[in-house]
Rosetta silent file (secondary structure, phi, psi, omega in degrees, C-alpha in Angstrom):
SEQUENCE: XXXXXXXXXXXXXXXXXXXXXXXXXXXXXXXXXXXXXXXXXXXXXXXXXXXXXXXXXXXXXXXXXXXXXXXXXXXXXXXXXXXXXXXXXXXXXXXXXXXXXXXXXXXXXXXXXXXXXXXXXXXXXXXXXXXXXXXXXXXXXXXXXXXXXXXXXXXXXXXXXXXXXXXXXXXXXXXXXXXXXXXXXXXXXXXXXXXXXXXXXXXXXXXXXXXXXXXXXXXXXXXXXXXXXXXXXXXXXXXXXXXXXXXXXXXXXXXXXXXXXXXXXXXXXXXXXXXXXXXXXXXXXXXX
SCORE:     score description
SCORE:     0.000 S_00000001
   1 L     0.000  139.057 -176.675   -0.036   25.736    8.836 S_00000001
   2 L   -98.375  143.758  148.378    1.162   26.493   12.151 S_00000001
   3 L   139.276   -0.144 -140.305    4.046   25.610   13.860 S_00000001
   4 L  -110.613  143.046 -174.575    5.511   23.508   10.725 S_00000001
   5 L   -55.456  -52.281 -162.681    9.600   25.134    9.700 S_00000001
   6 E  -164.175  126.417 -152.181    9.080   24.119    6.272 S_00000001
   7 E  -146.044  136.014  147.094    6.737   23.010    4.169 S_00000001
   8 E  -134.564  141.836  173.972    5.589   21.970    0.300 S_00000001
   9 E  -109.133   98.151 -169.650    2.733   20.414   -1.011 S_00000001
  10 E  -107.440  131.703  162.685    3.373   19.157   -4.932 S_00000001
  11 E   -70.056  124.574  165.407    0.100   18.103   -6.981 S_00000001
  12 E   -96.880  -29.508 -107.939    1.144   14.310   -8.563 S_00000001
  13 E   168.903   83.835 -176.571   -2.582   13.732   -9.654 S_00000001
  14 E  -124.565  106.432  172.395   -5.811   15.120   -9.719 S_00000001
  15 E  -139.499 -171.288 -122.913   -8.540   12.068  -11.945 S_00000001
  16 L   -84.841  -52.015 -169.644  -11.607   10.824  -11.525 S_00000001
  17 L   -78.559  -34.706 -162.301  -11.004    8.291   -9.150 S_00000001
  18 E  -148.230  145.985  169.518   -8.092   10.003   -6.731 S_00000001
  19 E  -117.999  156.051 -168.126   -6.405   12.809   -6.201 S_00000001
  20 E  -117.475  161.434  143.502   -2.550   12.469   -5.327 S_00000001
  21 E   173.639  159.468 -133.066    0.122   14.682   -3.688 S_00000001
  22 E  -108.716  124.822  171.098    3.446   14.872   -2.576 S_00000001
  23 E  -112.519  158.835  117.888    4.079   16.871    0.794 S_00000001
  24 E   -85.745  122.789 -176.270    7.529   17.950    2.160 S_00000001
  25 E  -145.405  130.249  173.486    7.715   19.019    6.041 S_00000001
  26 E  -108.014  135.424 -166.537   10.356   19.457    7.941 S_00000001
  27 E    45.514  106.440 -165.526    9.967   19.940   11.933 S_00000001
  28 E  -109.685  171.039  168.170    6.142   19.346   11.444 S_00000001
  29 E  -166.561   63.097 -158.959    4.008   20.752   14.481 S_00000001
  30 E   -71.493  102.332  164.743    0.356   19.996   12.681 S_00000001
  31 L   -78.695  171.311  171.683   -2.952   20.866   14.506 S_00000001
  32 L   -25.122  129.768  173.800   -5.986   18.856   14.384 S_00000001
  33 E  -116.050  176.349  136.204   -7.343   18.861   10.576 S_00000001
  34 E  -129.700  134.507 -161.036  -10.161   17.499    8.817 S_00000001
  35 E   -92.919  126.032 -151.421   -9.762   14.785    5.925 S_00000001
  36 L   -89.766  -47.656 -178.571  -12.416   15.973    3.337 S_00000001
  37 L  -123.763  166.219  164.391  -12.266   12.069    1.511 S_00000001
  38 E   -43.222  115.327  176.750  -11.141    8.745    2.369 S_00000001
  39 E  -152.709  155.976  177.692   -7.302    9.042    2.529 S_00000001
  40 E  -130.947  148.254 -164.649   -4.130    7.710    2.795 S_00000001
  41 E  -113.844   86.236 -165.068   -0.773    9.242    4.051 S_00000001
  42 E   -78.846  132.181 -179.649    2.429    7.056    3.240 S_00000001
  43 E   -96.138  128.050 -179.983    5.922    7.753    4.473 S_00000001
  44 L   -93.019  -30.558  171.586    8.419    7.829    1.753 S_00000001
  45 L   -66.036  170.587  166.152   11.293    9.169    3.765 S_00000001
  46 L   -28.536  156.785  167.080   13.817    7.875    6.037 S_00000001
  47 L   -56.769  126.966  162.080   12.377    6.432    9.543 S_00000001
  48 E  -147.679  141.677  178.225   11.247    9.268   12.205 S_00000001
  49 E   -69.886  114.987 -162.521    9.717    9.434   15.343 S_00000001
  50 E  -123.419  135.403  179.278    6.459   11.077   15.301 S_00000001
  51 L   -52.704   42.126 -116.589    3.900   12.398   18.229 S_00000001
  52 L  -117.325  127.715 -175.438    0.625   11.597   17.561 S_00000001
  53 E   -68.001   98.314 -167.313   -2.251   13.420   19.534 S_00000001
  54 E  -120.543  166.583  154.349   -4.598   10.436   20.552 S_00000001
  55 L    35.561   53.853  175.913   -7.485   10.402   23.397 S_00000001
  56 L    94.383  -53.418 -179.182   -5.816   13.865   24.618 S_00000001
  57 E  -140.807  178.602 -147.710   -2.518   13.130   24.747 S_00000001
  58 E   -75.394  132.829  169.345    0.846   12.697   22.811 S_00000001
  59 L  -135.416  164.306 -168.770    1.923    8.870   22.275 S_00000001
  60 L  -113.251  138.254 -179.471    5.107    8.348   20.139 S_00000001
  61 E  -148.764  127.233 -172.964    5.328    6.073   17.214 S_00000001
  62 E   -67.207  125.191  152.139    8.408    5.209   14.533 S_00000001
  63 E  -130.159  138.893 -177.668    7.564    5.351   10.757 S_00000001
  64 L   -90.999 -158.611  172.836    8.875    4.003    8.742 S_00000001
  65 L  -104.333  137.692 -162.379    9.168    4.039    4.779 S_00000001
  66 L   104.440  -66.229 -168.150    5.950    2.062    3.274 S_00000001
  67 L   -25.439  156.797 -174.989    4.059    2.956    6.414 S_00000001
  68 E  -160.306  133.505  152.036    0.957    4.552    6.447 S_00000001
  69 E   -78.968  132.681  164.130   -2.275    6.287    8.042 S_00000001
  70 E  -126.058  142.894 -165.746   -5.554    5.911    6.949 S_00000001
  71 E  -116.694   86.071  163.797   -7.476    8.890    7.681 S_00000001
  72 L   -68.020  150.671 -179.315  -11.557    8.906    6.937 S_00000001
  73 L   -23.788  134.104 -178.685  -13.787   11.669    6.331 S_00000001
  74 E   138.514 -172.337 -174.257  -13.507   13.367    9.972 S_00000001
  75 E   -79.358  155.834  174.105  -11.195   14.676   12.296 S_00000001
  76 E  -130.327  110.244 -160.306   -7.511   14.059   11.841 S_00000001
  77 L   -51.505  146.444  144.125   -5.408   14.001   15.086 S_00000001
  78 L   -43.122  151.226 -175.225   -2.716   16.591   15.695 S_00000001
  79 E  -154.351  174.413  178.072    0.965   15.510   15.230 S_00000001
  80 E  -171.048  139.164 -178.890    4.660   16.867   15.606 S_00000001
  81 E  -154.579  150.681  168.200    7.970   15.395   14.619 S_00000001
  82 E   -95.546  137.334 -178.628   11.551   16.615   14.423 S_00000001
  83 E   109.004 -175.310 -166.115   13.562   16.241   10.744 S_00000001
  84 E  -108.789  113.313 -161.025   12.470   16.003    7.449 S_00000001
  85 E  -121.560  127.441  154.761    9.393   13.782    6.249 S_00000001
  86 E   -76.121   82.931 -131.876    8.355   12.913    2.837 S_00000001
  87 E  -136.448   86.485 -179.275    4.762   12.156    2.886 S_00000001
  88 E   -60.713  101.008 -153.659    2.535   10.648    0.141 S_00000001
  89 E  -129.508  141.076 -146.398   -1.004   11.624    0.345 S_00000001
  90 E  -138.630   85.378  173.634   -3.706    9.609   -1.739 S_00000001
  91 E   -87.761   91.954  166.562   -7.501   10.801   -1.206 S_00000001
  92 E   -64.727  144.656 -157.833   -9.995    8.440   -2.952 S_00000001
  93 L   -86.140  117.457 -164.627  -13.441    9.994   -4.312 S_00000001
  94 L   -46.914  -55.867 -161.034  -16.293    7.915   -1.721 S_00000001
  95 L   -39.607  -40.805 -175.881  -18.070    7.069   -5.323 S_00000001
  96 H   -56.314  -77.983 -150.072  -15.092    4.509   -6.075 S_00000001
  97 H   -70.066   23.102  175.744  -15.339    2.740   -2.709 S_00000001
  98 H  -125.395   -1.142  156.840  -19.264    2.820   -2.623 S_00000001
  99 H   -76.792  -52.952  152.567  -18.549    1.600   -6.129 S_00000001
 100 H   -38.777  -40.760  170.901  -16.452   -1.176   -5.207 S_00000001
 101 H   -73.963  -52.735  171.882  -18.655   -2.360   -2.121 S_00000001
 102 H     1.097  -71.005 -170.847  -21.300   -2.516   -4.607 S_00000001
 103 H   -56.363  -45.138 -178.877  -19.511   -4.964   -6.520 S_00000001
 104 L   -93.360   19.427 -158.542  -18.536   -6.972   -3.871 S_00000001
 105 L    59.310   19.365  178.808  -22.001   -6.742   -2.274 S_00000001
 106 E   -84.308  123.190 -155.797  -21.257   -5.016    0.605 S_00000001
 107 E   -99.533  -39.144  142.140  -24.345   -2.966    1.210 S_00000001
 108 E  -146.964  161.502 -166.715  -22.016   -0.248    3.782 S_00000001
 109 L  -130.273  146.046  154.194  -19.022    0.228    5.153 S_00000001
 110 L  -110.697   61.962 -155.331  -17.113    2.239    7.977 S_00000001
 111 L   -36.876  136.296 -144.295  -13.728    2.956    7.396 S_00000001
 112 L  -113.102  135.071  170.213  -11.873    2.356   11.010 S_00000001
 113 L   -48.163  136.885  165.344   -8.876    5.432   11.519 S_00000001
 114 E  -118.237  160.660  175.625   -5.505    3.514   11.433 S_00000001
 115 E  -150.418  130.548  175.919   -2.235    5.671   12.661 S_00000001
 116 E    36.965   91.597  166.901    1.264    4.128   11.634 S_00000001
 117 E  -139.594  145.930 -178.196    0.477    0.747   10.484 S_00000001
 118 L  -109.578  124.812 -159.966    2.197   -1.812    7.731 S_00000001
 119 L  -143.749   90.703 -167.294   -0.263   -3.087    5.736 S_00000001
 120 H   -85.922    6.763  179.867    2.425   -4.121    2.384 S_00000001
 121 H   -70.755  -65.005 -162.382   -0.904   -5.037   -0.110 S_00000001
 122 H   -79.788   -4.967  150.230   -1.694   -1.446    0.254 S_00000001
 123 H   -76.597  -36.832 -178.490    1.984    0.214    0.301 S_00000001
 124 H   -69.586   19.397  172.558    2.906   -2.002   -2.948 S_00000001
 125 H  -118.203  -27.748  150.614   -0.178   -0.337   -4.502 S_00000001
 126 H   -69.186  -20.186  143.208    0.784    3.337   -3.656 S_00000001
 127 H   -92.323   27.586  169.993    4.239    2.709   -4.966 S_00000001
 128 H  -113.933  -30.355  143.671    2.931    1.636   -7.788 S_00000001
 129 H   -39.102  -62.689 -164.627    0.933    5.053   -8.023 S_00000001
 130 H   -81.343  -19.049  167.209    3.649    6.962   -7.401 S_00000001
 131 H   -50.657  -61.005 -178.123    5.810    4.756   -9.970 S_00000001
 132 H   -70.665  -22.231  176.277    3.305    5.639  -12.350 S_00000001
 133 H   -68.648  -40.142 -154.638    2.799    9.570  -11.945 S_00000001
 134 L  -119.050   38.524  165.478    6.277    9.998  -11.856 S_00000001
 135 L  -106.615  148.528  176.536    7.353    7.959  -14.900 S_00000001
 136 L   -42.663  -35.026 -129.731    8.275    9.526  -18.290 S_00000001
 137 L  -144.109   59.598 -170.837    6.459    7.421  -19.920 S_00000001
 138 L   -95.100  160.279 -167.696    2.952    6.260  -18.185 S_00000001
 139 L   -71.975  -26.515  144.979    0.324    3.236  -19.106 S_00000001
 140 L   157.783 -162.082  159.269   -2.336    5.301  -18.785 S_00000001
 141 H   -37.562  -75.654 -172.437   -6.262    5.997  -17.019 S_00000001
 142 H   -18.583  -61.629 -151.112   -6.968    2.594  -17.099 S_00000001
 143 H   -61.504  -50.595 -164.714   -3.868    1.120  -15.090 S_00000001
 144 H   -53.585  -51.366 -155.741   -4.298    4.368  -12.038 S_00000001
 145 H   -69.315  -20.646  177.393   -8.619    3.472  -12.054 S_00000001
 146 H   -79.740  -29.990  166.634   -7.152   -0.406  -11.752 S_00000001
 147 H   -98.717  -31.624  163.227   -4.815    0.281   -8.565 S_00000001
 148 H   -56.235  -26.854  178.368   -7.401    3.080   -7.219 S_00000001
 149 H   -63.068  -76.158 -179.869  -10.093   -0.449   -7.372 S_00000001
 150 H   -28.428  -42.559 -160.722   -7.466   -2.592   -5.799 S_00000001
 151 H   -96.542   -8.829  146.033   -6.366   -0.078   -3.248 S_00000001
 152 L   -77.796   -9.267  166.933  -10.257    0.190   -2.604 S_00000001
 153 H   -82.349  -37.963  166.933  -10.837   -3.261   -2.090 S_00000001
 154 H   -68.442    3.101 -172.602   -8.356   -3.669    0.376 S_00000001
 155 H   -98.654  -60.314  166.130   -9.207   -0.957    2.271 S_00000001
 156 H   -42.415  -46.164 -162.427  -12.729   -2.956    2.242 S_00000001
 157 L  -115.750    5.956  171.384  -11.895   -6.181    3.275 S_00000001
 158 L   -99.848  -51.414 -147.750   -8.801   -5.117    5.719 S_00000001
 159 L  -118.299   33.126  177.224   -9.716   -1.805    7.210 S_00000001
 160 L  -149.200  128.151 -173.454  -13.633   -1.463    7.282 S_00000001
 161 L   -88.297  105.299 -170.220  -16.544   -2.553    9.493 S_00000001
 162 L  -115.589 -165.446 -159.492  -19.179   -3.430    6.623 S_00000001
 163 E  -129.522  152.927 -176.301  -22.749   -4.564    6.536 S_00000001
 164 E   122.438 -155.073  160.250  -24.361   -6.806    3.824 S_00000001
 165 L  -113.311  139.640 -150.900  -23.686  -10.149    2.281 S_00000001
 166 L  -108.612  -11.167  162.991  -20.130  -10.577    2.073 S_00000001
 167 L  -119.301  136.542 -175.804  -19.839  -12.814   -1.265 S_00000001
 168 L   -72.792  119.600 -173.384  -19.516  -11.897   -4.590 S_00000001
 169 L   -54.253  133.914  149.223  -21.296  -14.027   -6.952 S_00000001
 170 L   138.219  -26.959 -136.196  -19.102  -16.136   -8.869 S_00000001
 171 L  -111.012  175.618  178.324  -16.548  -15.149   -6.365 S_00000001
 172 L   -72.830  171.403  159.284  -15.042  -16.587   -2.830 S_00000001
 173 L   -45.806  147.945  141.783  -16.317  -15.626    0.612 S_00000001
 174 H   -39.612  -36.843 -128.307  -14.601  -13.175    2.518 S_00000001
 175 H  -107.795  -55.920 -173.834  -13.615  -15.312    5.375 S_00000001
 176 H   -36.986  -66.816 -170.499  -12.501  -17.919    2.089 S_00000001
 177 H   -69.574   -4.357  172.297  -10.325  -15.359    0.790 S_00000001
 178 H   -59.241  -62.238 -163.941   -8.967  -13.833    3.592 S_00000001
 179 H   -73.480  -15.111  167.752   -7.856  -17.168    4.827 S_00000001
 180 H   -89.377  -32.117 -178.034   -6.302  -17.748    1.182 S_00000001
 181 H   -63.885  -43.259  151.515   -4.681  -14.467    0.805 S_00000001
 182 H   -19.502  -71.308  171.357   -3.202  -15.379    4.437 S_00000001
 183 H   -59.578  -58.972  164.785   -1.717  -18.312    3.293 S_00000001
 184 H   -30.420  -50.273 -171.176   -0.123  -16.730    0.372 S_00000001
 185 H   -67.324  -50.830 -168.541    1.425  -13.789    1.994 S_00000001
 186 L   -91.838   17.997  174.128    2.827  -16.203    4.523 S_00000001
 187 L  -127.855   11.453 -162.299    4.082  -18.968    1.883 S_00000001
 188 L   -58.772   22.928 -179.855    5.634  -16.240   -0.638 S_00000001
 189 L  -142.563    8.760  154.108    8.712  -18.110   -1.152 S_00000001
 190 L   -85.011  178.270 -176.240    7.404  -21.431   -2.016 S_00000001
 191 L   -81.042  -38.315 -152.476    6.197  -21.965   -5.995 S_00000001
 192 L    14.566  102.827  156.196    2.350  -22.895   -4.042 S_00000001
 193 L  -102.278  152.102 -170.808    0.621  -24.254   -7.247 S_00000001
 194 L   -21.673  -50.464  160.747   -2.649  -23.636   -7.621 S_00000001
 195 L   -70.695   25.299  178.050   -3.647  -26.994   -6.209 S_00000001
 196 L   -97.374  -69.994 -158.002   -2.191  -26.290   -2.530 S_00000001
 197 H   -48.835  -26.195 -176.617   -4.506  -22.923   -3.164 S_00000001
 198 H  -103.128  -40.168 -175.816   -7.453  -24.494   -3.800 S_00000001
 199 H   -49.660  -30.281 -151.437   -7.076  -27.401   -1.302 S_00000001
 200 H   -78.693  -23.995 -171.809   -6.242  -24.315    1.426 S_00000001
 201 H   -78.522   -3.331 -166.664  -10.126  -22.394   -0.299 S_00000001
 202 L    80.521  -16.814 -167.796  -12.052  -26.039   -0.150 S_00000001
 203 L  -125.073 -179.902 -155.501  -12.533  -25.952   -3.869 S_00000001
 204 L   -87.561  160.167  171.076  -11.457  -27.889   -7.128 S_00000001
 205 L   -70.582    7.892 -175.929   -8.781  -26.075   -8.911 S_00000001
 206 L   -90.692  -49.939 -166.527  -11.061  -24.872  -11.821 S_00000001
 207 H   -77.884  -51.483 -177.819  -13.705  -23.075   -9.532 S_00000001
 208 H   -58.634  -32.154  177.774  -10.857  -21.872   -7.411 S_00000001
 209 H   -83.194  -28.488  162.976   -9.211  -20.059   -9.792 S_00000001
 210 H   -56.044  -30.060  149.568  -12.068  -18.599  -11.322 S_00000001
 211 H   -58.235  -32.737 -146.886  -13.214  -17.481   -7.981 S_00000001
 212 H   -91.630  -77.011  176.415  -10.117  -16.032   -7.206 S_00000001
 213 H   -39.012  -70.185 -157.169  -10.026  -13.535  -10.411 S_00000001
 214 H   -39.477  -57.251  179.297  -13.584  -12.708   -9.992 S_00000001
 215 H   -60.941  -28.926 -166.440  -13.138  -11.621   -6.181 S_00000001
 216 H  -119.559    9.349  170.273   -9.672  -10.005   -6.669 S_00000001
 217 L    74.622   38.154  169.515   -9.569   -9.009  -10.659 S_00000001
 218 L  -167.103 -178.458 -166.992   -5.806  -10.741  -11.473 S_00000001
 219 L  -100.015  166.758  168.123   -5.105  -14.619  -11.310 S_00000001
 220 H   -47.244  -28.181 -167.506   -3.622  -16.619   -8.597 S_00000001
 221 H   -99.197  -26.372  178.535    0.210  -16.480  -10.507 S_00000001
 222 H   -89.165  -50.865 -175.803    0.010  -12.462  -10.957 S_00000001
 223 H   -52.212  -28.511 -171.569   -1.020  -11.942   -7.598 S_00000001
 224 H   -82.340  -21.038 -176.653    1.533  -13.961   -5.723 S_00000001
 225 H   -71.900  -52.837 -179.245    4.417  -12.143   -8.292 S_00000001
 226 H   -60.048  -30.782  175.268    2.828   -8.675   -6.963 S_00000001
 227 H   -65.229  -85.566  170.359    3.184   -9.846   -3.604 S_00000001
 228 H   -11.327  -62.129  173.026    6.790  -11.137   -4.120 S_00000001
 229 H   -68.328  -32.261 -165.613    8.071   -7.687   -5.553 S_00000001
 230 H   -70.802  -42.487  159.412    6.373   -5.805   -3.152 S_00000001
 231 H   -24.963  -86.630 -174.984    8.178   -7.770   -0.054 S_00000001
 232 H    -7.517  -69.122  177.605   11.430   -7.420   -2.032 S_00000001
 233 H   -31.340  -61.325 -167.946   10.510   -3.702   -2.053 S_00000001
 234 L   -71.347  -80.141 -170.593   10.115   -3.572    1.707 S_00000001
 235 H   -31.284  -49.738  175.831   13.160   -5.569    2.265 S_00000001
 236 H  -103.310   37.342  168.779   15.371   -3.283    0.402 S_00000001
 237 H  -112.474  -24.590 -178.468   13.879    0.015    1.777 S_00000001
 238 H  -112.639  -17.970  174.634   14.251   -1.675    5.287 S_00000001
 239 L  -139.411  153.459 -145.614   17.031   -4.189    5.729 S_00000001
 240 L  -132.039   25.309  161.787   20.894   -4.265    4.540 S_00000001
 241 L   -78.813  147.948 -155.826   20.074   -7.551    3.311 S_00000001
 242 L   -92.735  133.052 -176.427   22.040   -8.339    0.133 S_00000001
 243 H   -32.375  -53.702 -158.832   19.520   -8.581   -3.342 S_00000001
 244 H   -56.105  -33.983  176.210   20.884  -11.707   -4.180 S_00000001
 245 H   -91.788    3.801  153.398   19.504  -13.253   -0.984 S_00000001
 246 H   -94.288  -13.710  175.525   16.068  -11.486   -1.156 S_00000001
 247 H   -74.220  -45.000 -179.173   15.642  -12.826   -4.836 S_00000001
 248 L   -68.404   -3.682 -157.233   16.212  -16.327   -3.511 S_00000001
 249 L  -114.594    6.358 -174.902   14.353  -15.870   -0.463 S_00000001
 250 L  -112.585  -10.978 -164.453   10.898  -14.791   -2.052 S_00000001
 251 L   122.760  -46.872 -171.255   11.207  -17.685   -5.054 S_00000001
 252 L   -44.353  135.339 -169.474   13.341  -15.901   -7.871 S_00000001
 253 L   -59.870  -60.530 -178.288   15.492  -18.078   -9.431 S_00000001
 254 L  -146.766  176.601 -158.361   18.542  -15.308   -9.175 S_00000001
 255 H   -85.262    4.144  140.416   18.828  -11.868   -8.403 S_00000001
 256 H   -84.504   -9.222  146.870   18.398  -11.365  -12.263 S_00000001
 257 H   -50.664  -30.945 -170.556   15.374  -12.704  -12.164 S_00000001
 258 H  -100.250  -31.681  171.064   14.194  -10.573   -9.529 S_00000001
 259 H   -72.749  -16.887 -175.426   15.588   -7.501  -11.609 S_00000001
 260 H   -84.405  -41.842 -162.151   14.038   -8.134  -15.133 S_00000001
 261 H   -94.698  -39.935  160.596   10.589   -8.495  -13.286 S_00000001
 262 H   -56.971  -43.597 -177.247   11.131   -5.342  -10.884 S_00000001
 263 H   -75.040  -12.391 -160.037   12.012   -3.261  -13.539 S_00000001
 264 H   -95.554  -43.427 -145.520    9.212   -4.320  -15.544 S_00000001
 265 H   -90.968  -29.111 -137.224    6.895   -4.214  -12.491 S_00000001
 266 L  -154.774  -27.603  165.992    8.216   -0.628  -10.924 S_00000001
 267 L    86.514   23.603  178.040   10.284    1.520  -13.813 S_00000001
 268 L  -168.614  175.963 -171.356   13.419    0.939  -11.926 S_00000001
 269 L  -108.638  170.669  176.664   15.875   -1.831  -10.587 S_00000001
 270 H   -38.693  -52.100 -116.825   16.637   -3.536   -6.749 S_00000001
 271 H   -93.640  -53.026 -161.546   20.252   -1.759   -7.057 S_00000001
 272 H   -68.312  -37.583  179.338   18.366    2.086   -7.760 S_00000001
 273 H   -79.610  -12.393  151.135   16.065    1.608   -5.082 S_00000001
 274 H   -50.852 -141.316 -176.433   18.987    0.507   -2.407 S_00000001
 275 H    28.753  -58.941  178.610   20.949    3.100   -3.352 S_00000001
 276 H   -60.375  -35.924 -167.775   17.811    6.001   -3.255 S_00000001
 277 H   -81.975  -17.579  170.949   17.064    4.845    0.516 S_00000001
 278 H   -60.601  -21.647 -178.721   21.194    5.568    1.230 S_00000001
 279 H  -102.394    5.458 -174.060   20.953    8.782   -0.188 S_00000001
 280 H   -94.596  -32.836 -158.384   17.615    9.398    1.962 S_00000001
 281 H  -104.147  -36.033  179.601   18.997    8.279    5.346 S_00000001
 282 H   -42.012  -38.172 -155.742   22.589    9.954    4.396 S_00000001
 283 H   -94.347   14.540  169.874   20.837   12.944    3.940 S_00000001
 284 H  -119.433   -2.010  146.915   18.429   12.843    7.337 S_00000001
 285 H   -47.703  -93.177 -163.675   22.201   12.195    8.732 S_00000001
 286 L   -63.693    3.987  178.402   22.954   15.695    8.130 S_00000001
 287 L   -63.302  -40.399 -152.711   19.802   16.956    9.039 S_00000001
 288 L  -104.390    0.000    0.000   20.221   15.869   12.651 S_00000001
C-alpha cells in the first residue's frame, strides 16, 4: 500500500460469521479503499492523531484505544498518521446482519459510515473477540457466532437507518429498549433491581424481564455485569485511576471482586491490563 513505512496484516479468524485480523502500521499514508463487507476497525494501541480525508479535505481526529470506525460496503476515506497503530479489523458476512434484522423484524437497514467514535457496547464485544482468538484455551463456535449476533444487533439499533416494524414479538420496542439500555449504561454503579428496570420500560417485572432476554439474548443481571467490566476496561486503558476505586465506582464490592469476575469475563486481570497499556504508551514514547 502506498505511502505506509511499515506494515503487517496477521489473520486472527476467518468463520462463518466474521473474518478477523490484526494490522500493524507505522507512519500510515492510506489511499482511498473499498470495504468489501460490513466492518469494523478498532484501535488497540496507544492514542494518535490521525488525518482523515472527509468531503475533500484532511480533518484531524485523536484515537484512542477502544475507539473505532465503522466502515460499510463502499468507499473508505483516505487517512495518514505519524507513529505506530495497532488496528483491529472485524468484517461481518451481510448474511448475519440480514439475519439478525430478520429476527428483530427489521425488514432493511443502511449502515451510516462512523469515523473515530466510542461506542463501549461494541468495543467490550471486540475485546471479547480478540480475548477469545488469542486465548490458549477458547470456548468455542458458539461463543464467537454469539458476540458476532450481539455485535450485529448493536450495529442495528445504534448505527443503522432501518425500515420495517421495529418490535420483536415477545420482545420490547426499540424506542422501549433504547430508553432502558440508556438508563442502565448511565446508572452502572447502582445495584438497579429489576423493578427500577421495569418501572423505567412501563412493564411488570415478569414481562419485563422476559422481554428483555428475548430482544437482547442475556438477562437484565448479565447484561449490566458486561457493561460494568467493559467500563472498568475503558477506565483502565484510559485513566490512571487506581483499580480499587474503579471496582467501587461501577458496584463491586472490592477490587477483588472486580478481579475474580474480569478474569473470568476476559482471560486476564485489572493489574495485566494496566500494566499492557504502560508498556504500549512507554513504547510509542520511544517511537516519537
Amino acid at each position: 500500500m502506498g505511502g505506509i513505512a511499515e506494515a503487517s496484516a496477521t489473520p486472527l479468524l476467518t468463520a462463518e460469521w466474521v473474518t478477523l485480523t490484526m494490522h500493524q502500521i507505522t507512519d500510515g499514508d492510506l489511499p482511498p479503499g473499498t470495504a468489501e463487507h460490513p466492518s469494523l476497525l478498532m484501535q488497540l494501541s496507544a492514542p494518535v492523531v490521525i488525518e482523515l480525508c472527509l468531503n475533500g479535505h484532511y480533518q484531524e481526529r485523536t484515537v484512542r484505544p477502544g475507539d473505532f470506525c465503522i466502515a460499510p460496503p463502499g468507499p473508505v476515506p483516505a487517512a495518514r498518521w505519524q507513529g505506530q497503530r495497532s488496528i483491529l479489523v472485524a468484517a461481518l458476512h451481510p448474511r448475519l446482519l440480514h439475519s439478525v434484522a430478520a429476527a428483530q423484524g427489521i425488514h432493511g437497514f443502511e449502515l451510516r459510515p462512523r469515523h473515530v467514535i466510542a461506542d463501549p457496547q461494541i468495543s467490550h464485544l471486540l475485546f471479547a473477540l480478540h480475548a477469545e482468538v488469542s486465548t490458549p484455551n477458547p470456548v468455542g463456535k458458539a461463543y464467537v457466532e454469539a458476540i458476532c449476533r450481539a455485535l450485529s444487533m448493536r450495529l442495528l439499533l445504534g448505527h443503522a437507518e432501518t425500515m420495517g416494524p421495529t418490535a420483536r414479538r415477545g420482545g420490547l420496542t426499540r424506542s422501549c429498549l433504547r430508553r432502558v439500555l440508556e438508563y442502565m449504561d448511565s446508572h452502572l454503579e447502582y445495584g438497579l433491581p429489576l423493578r427500577s428496570l421495569a418501572e423505567v420500560s412501563g412493564l411488570s417485572v415478569d414481562h419485563f424481564s422476559r422481554a428483555f432476554r428475548e430482544s437482547t439474548g442475556e438477562t437484565p443481571h448479565r447484561y449490566l455485569l458486561r457493561r460494568r467490566l467493559a467500563r472498568a476496561r475503558r477506565l483502565l486503558l484510559r485513566t490512571d485511576q487506581p483499580i480499587a476505586d474503579i471496582a467501587l465506582a461501577l458496584g463491586f464490592t472490592d477490587q477483588s471482586h472486580l478481579t475474580n469476575l474480569f478474569r473470568r469475563h476476559y482471560s486476564t486481570t485489572p493489574g495485566r491490563v494496566r500494566l499492557t497499556r504502560e508498556d504500549v504508551e512507554a513504547g510509542a514514547g520511544i517511537l516519537q
